[in-house]
RODO-989744 format. One record per residue: x, y, z of N, C-alpha, C in turn; residue in one letter; residue number from 1. Coordinates in steps of 0.02 Angstrom, whole numbers. Each point is the difference from the previous one (the first is absolute). Example, Ala and Ser with C-alpha at 12.3 -4.5 7.8 and 13.67 -1.06 7.14 Angstrom:
660  -284  390  -45  59  0  45  60  0  A  1
-18  53  -36  42  59  3  -39  55  37  S  2
***
This chain:
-1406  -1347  1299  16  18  -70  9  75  -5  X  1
76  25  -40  11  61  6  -14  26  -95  X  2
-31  63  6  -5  9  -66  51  67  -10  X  3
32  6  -50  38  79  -8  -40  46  -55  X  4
-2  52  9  -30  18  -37  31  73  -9  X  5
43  56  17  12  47  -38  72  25  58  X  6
39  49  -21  61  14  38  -32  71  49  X  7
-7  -4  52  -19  66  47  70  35  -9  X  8
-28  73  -7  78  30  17  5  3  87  X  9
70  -2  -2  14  -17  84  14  83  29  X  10
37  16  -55  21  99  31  7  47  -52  X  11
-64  41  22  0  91  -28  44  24  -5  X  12
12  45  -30  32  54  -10  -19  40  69  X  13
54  18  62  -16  24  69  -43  71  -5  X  14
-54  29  39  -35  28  -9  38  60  58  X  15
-13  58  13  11  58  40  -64  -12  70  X  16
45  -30  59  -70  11  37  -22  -72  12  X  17
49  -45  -28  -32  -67  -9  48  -46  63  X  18
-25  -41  17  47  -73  23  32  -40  -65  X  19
44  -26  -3  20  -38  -59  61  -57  35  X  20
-28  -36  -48  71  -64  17  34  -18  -90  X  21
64  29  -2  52  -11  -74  33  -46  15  X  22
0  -47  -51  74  -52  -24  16  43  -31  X  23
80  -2  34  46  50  -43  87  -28  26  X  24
43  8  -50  61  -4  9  19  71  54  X  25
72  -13  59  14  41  28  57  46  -55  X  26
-21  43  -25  68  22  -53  34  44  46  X  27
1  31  45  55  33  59  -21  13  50  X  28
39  16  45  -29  21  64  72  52  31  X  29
-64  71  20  64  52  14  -22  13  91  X  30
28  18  49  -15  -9  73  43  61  8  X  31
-71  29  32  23  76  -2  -3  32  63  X  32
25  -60  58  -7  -1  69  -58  -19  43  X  33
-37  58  2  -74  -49  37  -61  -7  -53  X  34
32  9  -44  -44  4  -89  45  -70  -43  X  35
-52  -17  -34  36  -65  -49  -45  -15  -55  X  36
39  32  -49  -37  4  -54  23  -75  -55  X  37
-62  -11  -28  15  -84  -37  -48  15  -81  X  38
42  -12  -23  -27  9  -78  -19  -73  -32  X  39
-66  -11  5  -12  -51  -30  -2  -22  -78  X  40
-3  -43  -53  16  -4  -65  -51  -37  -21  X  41
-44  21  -43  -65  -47  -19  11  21  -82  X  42
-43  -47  -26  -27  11  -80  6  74  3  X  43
-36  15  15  -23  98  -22  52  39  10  X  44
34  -13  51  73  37  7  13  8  79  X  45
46  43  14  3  -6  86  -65  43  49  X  46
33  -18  43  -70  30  42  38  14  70  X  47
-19  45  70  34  10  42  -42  -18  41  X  48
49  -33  62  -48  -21  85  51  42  7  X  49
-17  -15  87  20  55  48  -26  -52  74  X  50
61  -10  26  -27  -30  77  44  63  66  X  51
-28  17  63  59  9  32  12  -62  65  X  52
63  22  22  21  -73  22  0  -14  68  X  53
-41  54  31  -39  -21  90  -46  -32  -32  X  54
-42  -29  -82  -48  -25  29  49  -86  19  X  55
43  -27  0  16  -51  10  -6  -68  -5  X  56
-56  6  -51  -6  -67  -50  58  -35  4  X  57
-15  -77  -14  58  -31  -14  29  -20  -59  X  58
-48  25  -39  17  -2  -70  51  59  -25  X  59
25  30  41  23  92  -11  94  -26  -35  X  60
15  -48  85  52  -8  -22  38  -41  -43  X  61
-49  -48  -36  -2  -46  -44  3  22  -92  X  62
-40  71  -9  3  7  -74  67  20  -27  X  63
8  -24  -44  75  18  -44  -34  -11  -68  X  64
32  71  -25  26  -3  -81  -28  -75  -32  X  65
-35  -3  -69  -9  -45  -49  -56  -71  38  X  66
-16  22  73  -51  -51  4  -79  29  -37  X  67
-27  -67  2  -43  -5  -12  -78  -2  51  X  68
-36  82  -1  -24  -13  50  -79  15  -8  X  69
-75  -33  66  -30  24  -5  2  62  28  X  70
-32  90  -9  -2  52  48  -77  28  6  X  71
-27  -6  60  -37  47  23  -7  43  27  X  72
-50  44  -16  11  73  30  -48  48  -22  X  73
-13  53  15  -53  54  -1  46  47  -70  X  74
-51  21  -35  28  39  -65  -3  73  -3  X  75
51  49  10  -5  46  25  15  65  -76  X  76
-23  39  12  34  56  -84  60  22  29  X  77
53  4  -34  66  21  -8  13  27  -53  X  78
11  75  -9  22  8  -77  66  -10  -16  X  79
44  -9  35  71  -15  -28  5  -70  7  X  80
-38  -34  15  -8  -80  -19  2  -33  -69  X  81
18  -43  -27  -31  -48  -91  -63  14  37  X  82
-51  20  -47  -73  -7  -7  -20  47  38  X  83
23  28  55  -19  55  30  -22  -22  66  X  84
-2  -55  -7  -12  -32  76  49  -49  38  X  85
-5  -40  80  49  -22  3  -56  -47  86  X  86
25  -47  -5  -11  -37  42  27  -9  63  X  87
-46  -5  75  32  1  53  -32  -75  21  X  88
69  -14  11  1  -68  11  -40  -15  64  X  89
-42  -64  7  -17  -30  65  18  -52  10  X  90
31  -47  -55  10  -77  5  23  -6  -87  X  91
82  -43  31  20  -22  -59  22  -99  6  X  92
-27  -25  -60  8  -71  -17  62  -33  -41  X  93
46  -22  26  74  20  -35  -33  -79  -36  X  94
5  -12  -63  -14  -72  -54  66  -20  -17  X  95
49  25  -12  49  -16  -20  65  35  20  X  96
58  -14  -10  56  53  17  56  -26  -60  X  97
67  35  -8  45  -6  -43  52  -54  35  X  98
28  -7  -18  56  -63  34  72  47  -7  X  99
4  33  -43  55  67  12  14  54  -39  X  100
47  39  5  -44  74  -9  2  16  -73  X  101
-44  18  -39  -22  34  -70  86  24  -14  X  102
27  -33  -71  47  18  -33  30  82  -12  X  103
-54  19  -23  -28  62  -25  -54  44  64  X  104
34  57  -30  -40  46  68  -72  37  -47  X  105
-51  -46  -5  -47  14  -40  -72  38  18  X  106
38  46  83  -50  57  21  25  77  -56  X  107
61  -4  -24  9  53  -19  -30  24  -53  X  108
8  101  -10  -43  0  -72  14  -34  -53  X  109
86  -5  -20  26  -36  -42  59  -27  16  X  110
-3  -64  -13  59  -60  -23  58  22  -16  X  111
43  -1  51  68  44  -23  32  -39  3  X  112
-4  -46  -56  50  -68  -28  4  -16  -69  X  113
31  -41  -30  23  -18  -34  -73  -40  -55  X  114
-16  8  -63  -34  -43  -38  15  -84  5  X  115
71  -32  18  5  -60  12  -23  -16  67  X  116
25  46  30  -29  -24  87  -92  13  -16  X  117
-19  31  -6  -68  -4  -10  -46  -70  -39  X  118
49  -5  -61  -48  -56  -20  32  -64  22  X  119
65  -14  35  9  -55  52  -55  -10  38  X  120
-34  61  53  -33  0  36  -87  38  -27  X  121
-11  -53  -63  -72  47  -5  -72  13  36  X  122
28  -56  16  -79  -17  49  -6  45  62  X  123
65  22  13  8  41  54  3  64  -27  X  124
8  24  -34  16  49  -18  -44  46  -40  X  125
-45  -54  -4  -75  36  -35  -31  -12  74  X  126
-6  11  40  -28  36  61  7  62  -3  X  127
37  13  -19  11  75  24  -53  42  -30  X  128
-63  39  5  -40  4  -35  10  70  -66  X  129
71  27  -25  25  39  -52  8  -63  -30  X  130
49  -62  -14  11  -41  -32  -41  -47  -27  X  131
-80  -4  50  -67  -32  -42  -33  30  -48  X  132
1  75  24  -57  26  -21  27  29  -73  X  133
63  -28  -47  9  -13  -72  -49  -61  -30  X  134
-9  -53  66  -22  -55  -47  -92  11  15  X  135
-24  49  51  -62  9  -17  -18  45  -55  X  136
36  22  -5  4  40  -80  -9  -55  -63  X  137
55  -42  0  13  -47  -47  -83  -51  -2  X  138
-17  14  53  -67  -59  12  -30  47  -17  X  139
-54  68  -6  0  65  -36  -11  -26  -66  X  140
46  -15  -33  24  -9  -67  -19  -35  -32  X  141
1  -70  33  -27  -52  -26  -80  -18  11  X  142
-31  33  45  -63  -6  12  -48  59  -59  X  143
41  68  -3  -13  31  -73  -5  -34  -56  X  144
47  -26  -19  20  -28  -58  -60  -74  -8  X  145
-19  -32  71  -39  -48  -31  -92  29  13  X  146
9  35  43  -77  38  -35  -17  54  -65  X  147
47  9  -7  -9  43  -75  -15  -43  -37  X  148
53  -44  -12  -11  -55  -57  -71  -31  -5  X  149
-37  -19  81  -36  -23  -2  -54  22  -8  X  150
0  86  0  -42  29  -30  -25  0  -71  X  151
66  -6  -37  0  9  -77  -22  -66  -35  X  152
-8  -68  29  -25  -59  2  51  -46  -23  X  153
65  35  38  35  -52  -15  -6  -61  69  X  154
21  -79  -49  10  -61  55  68  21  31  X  155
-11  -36  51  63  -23  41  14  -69  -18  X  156
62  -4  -14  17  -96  -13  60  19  45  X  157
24  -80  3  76  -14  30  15  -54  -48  X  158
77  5  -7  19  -28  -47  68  -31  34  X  159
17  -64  -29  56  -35  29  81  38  -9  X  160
19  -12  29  71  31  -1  59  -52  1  X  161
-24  -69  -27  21  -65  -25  -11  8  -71  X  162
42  -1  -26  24  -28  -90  46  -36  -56  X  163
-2  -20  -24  43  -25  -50  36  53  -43  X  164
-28  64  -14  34  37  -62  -28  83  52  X  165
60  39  -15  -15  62  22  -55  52  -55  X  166
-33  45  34  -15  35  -39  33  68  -63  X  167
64  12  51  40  37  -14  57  -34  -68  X  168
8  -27  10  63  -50  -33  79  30  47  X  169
26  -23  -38  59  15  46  32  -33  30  X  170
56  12  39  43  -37  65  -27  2  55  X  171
-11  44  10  -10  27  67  -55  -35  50  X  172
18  -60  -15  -82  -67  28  49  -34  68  X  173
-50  4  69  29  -31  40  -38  -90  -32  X  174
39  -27  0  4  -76  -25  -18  -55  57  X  175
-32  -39  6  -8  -51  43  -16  -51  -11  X  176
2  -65  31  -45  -71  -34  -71  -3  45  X  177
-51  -21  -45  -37  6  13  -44  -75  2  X  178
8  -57  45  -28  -70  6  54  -16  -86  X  179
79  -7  24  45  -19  -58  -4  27  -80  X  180
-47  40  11  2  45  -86  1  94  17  X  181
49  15  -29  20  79  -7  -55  48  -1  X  182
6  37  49  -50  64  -8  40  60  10  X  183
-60  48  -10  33  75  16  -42  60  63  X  184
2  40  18  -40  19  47  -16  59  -42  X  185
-62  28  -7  -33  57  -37  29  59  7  X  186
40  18  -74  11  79  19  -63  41  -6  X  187
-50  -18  -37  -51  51  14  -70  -50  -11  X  188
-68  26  -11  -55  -37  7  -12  -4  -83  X  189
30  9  -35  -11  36  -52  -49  -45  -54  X  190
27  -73  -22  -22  -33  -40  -98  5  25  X  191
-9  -32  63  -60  -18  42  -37  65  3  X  192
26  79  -2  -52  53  4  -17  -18  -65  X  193
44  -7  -73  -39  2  -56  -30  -48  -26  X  194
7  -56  38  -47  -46  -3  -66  7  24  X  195
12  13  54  -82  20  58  -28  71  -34  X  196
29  44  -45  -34  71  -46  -52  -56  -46  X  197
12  -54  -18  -32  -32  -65  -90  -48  39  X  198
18  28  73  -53  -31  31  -38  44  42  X  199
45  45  44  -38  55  55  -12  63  -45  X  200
18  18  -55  37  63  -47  43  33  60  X  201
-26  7  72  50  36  11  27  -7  65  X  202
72  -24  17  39  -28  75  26  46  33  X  203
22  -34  53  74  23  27  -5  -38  63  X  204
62  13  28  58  -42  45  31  48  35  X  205
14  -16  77  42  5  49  54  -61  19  X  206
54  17  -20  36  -82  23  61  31  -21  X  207
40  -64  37  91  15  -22  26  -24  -55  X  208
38  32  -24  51  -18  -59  83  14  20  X  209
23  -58  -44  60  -29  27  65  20  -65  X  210
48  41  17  33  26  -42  93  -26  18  X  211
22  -43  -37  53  -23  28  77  51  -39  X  212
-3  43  13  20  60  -28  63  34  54  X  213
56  -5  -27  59  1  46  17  77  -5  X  214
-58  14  43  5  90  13  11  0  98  X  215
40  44  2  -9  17  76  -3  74  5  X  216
-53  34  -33  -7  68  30  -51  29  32  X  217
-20  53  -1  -62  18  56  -80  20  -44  X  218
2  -42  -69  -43  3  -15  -31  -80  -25  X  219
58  -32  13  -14  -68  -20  -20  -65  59  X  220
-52  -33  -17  -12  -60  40  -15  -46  -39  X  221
31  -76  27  -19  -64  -41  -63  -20  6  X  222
-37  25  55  -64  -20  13  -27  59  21  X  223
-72  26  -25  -40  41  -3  -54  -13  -23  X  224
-46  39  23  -79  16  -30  -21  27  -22  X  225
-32  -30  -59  -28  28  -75  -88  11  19  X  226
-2  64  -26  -76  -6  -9  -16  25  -55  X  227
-23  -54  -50  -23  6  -55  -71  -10  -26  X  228
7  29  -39  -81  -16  -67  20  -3  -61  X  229
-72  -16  -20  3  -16  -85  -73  4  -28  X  230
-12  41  -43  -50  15  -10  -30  2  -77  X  231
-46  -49  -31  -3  -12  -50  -52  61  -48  X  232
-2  -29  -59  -41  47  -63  31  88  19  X  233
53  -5  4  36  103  5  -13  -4  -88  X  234
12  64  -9  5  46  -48  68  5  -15  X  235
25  19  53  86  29  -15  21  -12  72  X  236
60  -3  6  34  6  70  -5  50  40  X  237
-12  64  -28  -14  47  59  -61  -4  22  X  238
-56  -52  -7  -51  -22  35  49  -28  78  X  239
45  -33  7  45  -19  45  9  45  38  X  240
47  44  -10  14  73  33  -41  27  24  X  241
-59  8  -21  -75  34  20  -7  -44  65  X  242
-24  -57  -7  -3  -27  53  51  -15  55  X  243
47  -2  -4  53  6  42  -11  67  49  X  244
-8  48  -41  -15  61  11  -39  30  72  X  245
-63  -28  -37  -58  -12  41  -3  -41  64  X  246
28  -78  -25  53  -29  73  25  42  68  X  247
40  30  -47  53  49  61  -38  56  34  X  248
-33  14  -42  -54  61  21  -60  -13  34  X  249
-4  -59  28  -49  -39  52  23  -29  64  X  250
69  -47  -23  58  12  71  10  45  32  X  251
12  53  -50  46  57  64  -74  56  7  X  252
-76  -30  -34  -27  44  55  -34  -50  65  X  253
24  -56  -15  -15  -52  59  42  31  62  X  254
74  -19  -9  60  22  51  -16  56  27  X  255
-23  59  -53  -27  69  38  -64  -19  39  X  256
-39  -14  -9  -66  -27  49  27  -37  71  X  257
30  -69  -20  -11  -40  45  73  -23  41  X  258
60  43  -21  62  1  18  27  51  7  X  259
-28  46  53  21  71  16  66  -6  57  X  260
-24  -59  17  28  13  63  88  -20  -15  X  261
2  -54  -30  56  -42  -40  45  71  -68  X  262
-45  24  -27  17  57  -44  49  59  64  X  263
-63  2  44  55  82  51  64  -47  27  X  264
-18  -40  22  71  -48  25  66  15  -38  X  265
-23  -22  -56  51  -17  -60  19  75  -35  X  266
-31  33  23  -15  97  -41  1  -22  -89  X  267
-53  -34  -6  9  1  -81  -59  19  -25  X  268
26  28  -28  -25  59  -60  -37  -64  -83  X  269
-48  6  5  -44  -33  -35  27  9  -81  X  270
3  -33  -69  30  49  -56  -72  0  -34  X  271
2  41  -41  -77  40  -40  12  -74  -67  X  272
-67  -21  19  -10  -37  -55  -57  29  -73  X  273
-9  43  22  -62  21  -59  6  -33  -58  X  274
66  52  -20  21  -39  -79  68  -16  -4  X  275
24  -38  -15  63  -11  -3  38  6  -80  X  276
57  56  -11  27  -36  -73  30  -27  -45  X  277
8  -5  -33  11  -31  -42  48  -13  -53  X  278
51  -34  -8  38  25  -78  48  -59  7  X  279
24  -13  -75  5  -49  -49  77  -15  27  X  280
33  -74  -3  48  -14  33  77  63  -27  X  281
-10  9  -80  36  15  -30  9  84  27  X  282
-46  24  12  -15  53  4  31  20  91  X  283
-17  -43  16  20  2  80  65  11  4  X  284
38  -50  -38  87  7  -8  18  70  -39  X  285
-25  4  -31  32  71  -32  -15  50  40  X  286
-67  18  49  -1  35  36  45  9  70  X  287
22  -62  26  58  -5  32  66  31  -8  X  288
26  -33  -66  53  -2  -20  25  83  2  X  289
-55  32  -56  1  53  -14  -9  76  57  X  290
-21  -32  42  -20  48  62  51  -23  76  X  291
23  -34  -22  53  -5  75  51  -26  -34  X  292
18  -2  -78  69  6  -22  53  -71  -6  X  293
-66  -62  -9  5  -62  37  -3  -65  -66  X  294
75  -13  -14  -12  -36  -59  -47  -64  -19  X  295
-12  -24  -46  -48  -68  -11  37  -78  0  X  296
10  -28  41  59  -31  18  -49  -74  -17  X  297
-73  -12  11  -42  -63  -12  -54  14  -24  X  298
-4  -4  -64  -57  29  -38  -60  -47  -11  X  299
-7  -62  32  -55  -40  4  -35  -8  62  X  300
34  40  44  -28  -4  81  14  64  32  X  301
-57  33  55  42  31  47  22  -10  39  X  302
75  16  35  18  2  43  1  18  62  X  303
12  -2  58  -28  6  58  12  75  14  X  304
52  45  -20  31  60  9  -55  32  -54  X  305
-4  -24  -68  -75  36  -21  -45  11  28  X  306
-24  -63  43  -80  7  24  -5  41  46  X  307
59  34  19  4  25  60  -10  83  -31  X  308
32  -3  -74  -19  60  -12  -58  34  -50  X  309
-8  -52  -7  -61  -3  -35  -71  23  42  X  310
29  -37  59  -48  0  74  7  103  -15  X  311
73  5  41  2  82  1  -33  56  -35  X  312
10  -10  -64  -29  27  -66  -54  14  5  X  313
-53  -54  1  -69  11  -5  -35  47  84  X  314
46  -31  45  -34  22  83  31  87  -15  X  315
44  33  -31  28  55  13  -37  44  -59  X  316
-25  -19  -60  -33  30  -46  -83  -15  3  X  317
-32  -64  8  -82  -9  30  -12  -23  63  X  318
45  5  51  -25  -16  70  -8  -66  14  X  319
26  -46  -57  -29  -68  -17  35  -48  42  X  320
-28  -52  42  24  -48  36  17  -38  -38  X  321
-42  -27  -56  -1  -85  -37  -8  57  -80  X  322
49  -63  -24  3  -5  -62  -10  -50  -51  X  323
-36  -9  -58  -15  -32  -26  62  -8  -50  X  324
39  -64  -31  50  17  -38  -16  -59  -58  X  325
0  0  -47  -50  -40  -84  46  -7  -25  X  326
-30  -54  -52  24  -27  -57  82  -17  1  X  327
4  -42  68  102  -41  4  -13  -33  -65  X  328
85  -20  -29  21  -17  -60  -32  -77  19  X  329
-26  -34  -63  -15  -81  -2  69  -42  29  X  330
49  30  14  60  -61  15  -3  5  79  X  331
-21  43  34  -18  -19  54  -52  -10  54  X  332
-62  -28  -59  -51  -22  19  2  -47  11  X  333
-57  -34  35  -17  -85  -12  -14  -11  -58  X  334
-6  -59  -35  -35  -16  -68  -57  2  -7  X  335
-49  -15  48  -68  12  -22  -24  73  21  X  336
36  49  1  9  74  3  -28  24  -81  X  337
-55  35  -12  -15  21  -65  55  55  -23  X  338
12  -14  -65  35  45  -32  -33  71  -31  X  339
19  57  5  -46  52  -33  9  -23  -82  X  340
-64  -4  -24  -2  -4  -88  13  62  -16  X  341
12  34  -8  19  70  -1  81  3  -11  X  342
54  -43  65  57  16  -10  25  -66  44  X  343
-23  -57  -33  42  -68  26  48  -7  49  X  344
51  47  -1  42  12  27  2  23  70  X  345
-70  26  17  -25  23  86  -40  -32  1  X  346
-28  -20  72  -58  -30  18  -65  16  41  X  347
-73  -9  -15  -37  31  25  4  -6  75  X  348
49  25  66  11  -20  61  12  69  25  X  349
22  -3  72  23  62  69  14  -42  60  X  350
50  62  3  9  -12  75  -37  63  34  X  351
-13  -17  51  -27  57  47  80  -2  63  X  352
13  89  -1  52  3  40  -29  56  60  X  353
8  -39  64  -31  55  51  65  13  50  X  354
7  102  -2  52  1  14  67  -5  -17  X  355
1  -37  -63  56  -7  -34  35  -71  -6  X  356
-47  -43  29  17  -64  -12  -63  -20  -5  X  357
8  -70  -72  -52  -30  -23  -36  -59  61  X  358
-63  2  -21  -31  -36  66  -45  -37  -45  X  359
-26  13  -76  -40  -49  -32  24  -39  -77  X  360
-6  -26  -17  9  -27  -94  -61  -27  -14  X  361
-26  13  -36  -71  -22  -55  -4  33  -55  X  362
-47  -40  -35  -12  29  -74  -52  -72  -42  X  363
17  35  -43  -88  -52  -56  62  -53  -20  X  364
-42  -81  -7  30  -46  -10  -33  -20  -62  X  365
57  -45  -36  -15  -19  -64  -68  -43  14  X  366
-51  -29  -29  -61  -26  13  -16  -61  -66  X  367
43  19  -40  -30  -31  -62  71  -50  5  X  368
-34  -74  -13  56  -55  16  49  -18  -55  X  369
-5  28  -89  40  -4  -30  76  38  25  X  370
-41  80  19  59  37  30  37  -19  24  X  371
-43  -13  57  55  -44  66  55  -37  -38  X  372
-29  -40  -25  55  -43  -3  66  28  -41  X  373
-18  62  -63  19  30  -42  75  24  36  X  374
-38  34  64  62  26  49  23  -45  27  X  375
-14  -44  9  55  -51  48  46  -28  -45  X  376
-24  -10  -49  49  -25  -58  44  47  -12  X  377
5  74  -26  53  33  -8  26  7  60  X  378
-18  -5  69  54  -17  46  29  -62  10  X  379
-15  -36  -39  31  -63  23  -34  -42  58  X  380
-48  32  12  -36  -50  77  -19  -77  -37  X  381
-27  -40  50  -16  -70  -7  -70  -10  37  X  382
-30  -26  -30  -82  17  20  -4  -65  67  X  383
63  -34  16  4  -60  44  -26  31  67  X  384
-58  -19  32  -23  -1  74  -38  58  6  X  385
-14  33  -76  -52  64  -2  -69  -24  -43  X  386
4  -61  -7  -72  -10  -39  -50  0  38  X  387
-18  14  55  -48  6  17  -40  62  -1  X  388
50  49  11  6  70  -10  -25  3  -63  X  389
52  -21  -37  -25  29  -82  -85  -39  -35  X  390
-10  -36  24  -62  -61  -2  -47  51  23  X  391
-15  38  31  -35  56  27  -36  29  -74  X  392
70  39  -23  -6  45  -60  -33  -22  -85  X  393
5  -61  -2  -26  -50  -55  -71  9  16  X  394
-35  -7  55  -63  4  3  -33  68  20  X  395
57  39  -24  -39  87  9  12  41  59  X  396
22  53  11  12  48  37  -19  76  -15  X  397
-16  37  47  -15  43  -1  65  67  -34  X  398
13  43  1  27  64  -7  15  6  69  X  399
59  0  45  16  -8  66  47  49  0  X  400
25  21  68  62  31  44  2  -7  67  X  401
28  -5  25  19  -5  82  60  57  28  X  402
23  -1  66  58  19  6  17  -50  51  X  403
41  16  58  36  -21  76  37  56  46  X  404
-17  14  36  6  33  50  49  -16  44  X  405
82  24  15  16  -40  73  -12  56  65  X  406
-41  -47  34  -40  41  57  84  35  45  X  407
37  -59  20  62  32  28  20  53  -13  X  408
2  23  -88  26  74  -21  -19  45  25  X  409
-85  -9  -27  -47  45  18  -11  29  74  X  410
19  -48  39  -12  24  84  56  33  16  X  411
55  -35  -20  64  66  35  6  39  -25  X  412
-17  31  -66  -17  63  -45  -46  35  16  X  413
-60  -27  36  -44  33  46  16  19  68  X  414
31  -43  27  17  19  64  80  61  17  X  415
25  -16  -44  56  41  -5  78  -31  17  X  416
-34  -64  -10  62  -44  13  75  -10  -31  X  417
61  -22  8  51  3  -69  27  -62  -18  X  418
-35  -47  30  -2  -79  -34  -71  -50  35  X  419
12  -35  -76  -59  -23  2  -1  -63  64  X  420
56  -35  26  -30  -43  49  -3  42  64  X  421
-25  62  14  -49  26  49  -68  -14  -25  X  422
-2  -6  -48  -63  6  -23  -15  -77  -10  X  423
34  -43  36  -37  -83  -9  14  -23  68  X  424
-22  -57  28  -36  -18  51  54  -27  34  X  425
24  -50  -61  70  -73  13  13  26  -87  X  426
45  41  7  34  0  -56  38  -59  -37  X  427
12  -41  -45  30  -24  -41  51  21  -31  X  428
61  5  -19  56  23  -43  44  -46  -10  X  429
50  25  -31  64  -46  -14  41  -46  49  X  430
-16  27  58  42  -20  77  -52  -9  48  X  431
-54  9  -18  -70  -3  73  -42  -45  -23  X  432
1  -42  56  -50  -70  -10  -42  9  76  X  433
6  24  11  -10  13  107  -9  71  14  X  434
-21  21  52  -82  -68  19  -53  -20  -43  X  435
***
């Protein structure tokens, strides 16, 4: 009778001075005559052996590129080594080999190809360790984002991404049958955070949302990841902002702590979250318009050439990375988007724009269930496949707001990227279903 009882780690981090045996991918090998240098590829990043080739192992003439191997060897200091050290081989265990040769030449510093050839070949092509070390950033991000929250006492839920009625309203619903009756796939979590505010007071979510939106540019994806909250009994919406705030300002001193190495890789420059500011949608456009000479062409939305200068504006006059931008007109809100009593006509909401493109939408939601419905009616909505939602609000709700986050934005805006499917794993778009 065998009992299990806990996972031993199998291998250290190699010590100076030590014997060690690494599983590690072969990521190159350079032969520098009676010298042969082999760069191995592990979790942590590469690492260097070193065999020379009188000793005559028979394993010598066997390693190639992309196997998979065990290596032992004595651990020696090297300062022009990764880590400063570098391994002299005594015995290598080849586990696996390639069947033929790597598409992509993924020893180099950088990928000198094409964005389609890359995400044809992603799996390969995130070897290369410049092309990972965006998404240990991105993992960075999301591990911030759910210990903060979980500091502040918010739950974690998951919520289905199977429905009958969107949250959004709209067209833009990828459609499917679902066991012979019509569904839709979740553009956002939205109904279920303000449902779960009336039970946890306060959520949030990591998960994808599905946007069937016939964009093909380098800021758009049909599939992405939202990380949202919702947080009940606020005062006002810039209780939202505050915390968002505070959010960001716990990530990026995470990334500075615990992603130095991924940060020098990438040479990115951290942005100052202290305070971020602030100003009113209306106000944003006129400051545009008026300062780069730039007419008002959509006065219920900004445009992408705004955010960009809007972005400029604030980084060239307060140093400011992120901008907070308030009170969009009620016609292009959601409906359960609170209206300011003050001026009907705007709504208590923001976008947060980092860099010059928006990366969040939230704001205080209507709470009181006559409203609701008040607004759906002057839009014309149909309360069909939302009563459950609205069944919530009959038996009381708090004073709520949330926002959503798309992590994709946020990482290639951090990383310094100029479209967002670098910044996703298996991108989704208009034409990409694969891999």
């Amino acid at each position: 009778m065998e009992f299990i009882t806990e996972m031993q780690e199998k291998e250290k981090m190699p010590e100076i001075g030590s014997k060690t045996v690494m599983s590690a991918m072969v990521h190159s090998i350079r032969d520098m005559g009676e010298i042969v240098f082999v760069i191995l590829r592990r979790r942590e990043g590469l690492f260097q052996a070193v065999y020379e080739k009188q000793g005559r192992k028979p394993w010598m003439k066997e390693l190639r590129e992309g196997q998979a191997v065990r290596a032992a060897g004595v651990v020696k200091e090297e300062a022009r080594a990764p880590h400063g050290m570098e391994i002299c081989l005594s015995d290598v265990k080849i586990l696996s080999g390639p069947q033929k040769p790597l598409p992509l030449a993924i020893d180099k510093w950088k990928l000198n190809t094409s964005l389609e050839a890359k995400l044809n070949c992603r799996a390969i092509a995130l070897r290369n360790v410049r092309e990972r070390a965006g998404f240990k950033i991105q993992e960075g991000i999301c591990r911030g984002f759910r210990e903060f929250m979980t500091s502040q006492g918010f739950t974690e839920i998951h919520t289905p991404k199977l429905g009958e009625k969107s949250a959004e309203g709209g067209a833009n619903l990828f459609k499917l049958q679902y066991f012979h009756r019509p569904a839709v796939l979740a553009q956002s979590p939205q109904f279920y955070k303000q449902m779960m505010v009336g039970v946890f007071d306060r959520v949030f979510e990591t998960g994808p949302v599905f946007r069937a939106e016939k964009h093909n540019t380098r800021r758009h994806l049909n599939e992405y990841t939202s990380l949202d909250f919702e947080m009940g009994f606020i005062e006002n919406f810039m209780e939202l902002c505050q915390m968002e705030t505070s959010m960001l300002r716990y990530v990026m001193g995470l990334l500075e702590r615990e992603y130095k190495k991924e940060l020098e890789l990438l040479k990115i420059t951290l942005p100052n979250v202290e305070k971020i500011p602030c100003v009113r949608f209306d106000e944003a456009k006129r400051l545009v318009s008026e300062t780069y000479h730039r007419a008002i062409r959509a006065p219920h939305d900004l445009e992408p050439e705004e955010e960009a200068l809007i972005g400029e504006y604030f980084k060239s006059r307060f140093d400011a990375d992120f901008v907070f931008v308030t009170h969009y007109p009620s016609k292009k809100r959601p409906f359960y988007t609170m209206d300011d009593p003050e001026d009907t006509g705007v709504t208590l909401s923001f976008d947060l724009l980092f860099r010059g493109m928006e990366i969040t939408t939230g704001g205080q939601r209507i709470h009181d269930y006559h409203r609701l419905l008040k607004k759906m009616e002057e839009r014309g909505m149909d309360t069909e496949g939302m009563e459950d939602y609205l069944d919530c609000f009959q038996y009381g709700m708090p004073p709520h707001g949330g926002l959503g986050i798309g992590l994709e934005r946020l990482t290639m805006k951090l990383t310094g990227e100029d479209n967002v499917r670098e910044a996703c794993l298996f991108p989704r778009d208009m034409t990409r279903l694969r891999p």
